[in-house]
Backbone as a chain_set.jsonl record, in Angstrom:
{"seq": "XXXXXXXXXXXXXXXXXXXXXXXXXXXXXXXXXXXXXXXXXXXXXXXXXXXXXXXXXXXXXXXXXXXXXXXXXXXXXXXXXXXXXXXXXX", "coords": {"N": [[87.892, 90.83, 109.946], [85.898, 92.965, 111.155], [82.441, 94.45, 111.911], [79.238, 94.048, 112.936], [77.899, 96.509, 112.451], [78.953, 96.598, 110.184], [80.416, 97.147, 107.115], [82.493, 95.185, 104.06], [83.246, 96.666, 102.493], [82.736, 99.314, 103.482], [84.618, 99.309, 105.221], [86.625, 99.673, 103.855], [86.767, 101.544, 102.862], [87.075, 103.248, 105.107], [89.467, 103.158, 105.634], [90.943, 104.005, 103.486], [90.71, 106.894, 103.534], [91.812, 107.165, 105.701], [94.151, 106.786, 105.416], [94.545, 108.724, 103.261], [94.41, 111.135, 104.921], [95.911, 110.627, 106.812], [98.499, 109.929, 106.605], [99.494, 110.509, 103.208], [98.621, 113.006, 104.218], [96.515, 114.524, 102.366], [94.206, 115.404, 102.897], [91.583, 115.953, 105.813], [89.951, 113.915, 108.765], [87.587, 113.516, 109.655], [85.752, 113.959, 112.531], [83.978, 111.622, 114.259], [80.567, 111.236, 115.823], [80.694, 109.894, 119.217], [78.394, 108.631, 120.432], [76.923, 107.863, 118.806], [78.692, 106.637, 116.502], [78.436, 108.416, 114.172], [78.616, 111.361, 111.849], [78.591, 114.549, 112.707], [76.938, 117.735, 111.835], [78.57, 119.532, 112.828], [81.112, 118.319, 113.046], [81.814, 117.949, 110.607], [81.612, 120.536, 109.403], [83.683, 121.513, 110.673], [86.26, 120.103, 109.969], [85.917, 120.697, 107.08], [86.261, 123.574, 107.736], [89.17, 123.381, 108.579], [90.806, 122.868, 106.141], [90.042, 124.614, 104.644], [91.241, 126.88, 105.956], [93.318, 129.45, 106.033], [95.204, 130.225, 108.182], [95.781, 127.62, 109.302], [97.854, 124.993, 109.14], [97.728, 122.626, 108.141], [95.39, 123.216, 106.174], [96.955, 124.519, 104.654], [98.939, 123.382, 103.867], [97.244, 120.629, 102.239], [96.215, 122.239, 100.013], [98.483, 123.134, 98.551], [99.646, 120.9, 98.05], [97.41, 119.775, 96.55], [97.722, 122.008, 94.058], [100.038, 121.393, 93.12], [99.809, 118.689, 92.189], [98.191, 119.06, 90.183], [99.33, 121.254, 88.687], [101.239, 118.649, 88.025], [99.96, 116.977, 86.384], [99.059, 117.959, 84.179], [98.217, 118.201, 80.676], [100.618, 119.288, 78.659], [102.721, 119.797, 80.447], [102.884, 116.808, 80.688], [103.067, 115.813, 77.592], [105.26, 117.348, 76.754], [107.351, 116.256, 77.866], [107.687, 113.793, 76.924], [107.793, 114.252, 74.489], [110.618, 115.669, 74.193], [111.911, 113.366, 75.523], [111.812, 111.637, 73.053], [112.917, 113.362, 70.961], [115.719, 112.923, 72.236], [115.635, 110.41, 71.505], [115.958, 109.675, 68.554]], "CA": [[87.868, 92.213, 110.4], [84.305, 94.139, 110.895], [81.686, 94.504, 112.769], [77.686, 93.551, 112.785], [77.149, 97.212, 111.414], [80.166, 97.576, 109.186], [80.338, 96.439, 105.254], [84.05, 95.055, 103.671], [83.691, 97.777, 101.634], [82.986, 100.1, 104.443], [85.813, 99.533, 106.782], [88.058, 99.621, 102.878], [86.837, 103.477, 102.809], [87.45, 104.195, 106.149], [91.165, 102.495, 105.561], [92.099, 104.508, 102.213], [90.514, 107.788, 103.849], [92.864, 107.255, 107.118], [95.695, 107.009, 104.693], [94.715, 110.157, 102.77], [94.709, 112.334, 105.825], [97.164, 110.622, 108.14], [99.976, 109.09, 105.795], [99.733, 111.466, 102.297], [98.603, 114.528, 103.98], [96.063, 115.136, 101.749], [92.817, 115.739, 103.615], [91.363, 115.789, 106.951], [89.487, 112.952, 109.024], [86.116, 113.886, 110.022], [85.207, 113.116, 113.654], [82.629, 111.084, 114.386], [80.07, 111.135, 117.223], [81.011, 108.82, 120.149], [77.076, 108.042, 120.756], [76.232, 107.083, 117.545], [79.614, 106.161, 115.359], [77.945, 109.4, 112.774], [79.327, 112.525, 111.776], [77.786, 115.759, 113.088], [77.504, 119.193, 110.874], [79.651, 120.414, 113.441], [82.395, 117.792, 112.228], [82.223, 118.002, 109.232], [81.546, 122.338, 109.332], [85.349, 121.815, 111.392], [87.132, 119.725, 109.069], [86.037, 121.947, 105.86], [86.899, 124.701, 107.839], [90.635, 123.195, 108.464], [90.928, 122.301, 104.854], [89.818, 126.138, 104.099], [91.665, 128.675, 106.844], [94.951, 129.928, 106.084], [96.034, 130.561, 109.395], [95.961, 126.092, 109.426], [98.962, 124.572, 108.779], [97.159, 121.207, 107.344], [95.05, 123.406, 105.126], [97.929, 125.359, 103.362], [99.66, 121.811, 102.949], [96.779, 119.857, 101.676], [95.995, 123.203, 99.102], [99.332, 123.138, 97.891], [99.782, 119.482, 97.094], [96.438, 119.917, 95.277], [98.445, 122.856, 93.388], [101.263, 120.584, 92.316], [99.329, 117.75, 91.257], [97.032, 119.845, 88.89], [100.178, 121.55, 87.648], [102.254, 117.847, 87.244], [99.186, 116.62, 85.686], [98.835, 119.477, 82.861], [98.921, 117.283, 79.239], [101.443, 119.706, 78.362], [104.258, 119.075, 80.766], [103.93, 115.467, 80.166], [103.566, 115.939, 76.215], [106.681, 117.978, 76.843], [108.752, 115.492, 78.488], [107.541, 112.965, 75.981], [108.127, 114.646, 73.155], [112.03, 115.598, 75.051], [112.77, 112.152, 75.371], [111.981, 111.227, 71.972], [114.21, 113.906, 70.105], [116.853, 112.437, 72.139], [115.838, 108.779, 71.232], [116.324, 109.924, 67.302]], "C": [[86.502, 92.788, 110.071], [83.881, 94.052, 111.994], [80.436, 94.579, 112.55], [77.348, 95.057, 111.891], [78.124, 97.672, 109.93], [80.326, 96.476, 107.778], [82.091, 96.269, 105.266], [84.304, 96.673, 102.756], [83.681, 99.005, 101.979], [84.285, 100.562, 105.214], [87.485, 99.814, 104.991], [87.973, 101.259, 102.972], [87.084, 104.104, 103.881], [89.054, 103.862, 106.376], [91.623, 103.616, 105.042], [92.027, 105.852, 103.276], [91.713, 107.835, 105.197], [94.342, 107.64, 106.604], [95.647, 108.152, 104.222], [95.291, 111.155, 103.472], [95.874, 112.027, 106.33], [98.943, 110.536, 107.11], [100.536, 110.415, 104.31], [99.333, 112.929, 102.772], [97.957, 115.163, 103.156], [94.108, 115.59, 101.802], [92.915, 115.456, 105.176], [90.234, 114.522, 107.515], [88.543, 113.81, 109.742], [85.648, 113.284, 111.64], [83.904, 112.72, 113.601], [82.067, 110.995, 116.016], [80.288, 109.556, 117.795], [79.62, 107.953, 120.599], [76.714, 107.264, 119.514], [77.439, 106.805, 115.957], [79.365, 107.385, 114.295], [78.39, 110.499, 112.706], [77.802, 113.383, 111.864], [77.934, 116.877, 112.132], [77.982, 119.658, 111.534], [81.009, 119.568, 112.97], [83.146, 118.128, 111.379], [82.438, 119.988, 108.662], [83.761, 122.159, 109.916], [86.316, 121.376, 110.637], [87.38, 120.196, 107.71], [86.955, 122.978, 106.425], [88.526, 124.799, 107.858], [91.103, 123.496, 107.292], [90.974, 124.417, 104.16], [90.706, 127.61, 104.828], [93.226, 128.459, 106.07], [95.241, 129.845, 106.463], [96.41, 128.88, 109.551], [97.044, 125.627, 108.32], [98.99, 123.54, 107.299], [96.495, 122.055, 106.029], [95.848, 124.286, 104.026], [98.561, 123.896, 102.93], [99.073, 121.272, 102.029], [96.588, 120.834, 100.083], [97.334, 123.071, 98.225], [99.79, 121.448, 97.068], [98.092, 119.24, 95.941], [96.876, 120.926, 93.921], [99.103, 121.944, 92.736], [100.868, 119.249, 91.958], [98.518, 117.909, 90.524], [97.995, 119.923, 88.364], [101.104, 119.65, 86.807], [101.034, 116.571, 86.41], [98.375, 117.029, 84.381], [99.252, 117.873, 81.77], [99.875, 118.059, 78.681], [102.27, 119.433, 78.84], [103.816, 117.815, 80.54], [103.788, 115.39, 78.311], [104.964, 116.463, 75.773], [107.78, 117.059, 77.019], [108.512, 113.919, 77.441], [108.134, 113.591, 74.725], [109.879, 114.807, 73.401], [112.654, 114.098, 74.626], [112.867, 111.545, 73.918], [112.66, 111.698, 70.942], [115.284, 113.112, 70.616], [117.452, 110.936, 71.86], [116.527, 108.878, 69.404], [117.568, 110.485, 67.51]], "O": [[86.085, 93.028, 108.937], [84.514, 93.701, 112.99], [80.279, 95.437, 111.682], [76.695, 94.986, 110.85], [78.053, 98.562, 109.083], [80.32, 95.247, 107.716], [82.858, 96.852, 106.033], [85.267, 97.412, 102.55], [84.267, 99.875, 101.334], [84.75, 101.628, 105.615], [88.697, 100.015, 105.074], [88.923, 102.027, 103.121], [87.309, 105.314, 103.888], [89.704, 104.363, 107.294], [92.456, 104.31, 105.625], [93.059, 106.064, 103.912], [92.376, 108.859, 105.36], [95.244, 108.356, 107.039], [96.567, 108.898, 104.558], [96.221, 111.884, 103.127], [96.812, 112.822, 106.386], [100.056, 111.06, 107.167], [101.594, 111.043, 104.339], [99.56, 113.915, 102.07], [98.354, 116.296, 102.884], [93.235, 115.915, 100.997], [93.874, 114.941, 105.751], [89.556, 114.095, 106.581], [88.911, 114.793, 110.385], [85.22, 112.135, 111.749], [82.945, 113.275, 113.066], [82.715, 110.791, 117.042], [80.153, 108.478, 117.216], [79.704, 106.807, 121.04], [76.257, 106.123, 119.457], [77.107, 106.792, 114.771], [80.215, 107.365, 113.404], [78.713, 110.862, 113.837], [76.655, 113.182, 111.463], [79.033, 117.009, 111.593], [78.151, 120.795, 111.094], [81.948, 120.229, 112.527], [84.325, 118.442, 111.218], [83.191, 120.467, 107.814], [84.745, 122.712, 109.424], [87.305, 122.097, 110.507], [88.477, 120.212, 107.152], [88.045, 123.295, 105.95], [89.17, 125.752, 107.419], [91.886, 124.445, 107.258], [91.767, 125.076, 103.488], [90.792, 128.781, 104.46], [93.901, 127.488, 105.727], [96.238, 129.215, 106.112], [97.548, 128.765, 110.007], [97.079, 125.816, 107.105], [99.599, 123.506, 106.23], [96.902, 121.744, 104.91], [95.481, 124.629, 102.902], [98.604, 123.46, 101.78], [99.667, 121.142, 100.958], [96.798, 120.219, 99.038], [97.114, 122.875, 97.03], [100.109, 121.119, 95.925], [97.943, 118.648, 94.872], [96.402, 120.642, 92.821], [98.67, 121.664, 91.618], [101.724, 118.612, 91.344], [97.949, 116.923, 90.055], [98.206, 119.071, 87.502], [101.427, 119.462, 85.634], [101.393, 115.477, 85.975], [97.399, 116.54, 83.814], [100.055, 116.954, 81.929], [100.284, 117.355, 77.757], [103.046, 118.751, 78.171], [104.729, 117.361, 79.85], [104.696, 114.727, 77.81], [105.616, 116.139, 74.781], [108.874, 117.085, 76.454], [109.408, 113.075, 77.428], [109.086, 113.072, 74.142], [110.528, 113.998, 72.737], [113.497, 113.781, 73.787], [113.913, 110.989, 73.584], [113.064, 110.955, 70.047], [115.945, 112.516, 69.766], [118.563, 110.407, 71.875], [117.491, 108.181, 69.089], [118.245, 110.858, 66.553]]}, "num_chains": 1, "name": "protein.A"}
């Protein structure tokens, strides 16, 4: 799988990134120009801007799962639920 201009480790970042946006929902995919395979500052200006409006569906989703994996990543709730399970191991 490649192509004369494309690296293994290229086509692995344009894999995970496909998954981010398409599969977890947690970003957007950047178009690229059709002449030259490269992203334009108009692309990339459009896909921030998704990521940033309100009125966009994708960017209240992706904002909020960034919300709830800050909060379920706090060292407090999991010191909490550690510490929990271990009163009830004693």
């Amino acid at each position: 799988m490649g192509c004369g201009n494309c690296s293994a480790g290229t086509i692995r970042v344009v894999f995970i990134s496909r998954m981010i946006s398409s599969s977890l929902k947690a970003g957007v995919e950047v178009e690229k120009s059709e002449e030259d395979g490269l992203f334009t500052k108009e692309s990339v200006y459009k896909a921030v801007k998704t990521l940033m409006d309100d009125a966009t569906e994708i960017g209240r989703e992706v904002r909020e799962k960034f919300k709830t994996k800050k909060l379920l990543l706090t060292k407090d709730l999991e010191n909490g639920y550690i510490h929990s399970f271990c009163q009830k191991l004693q």
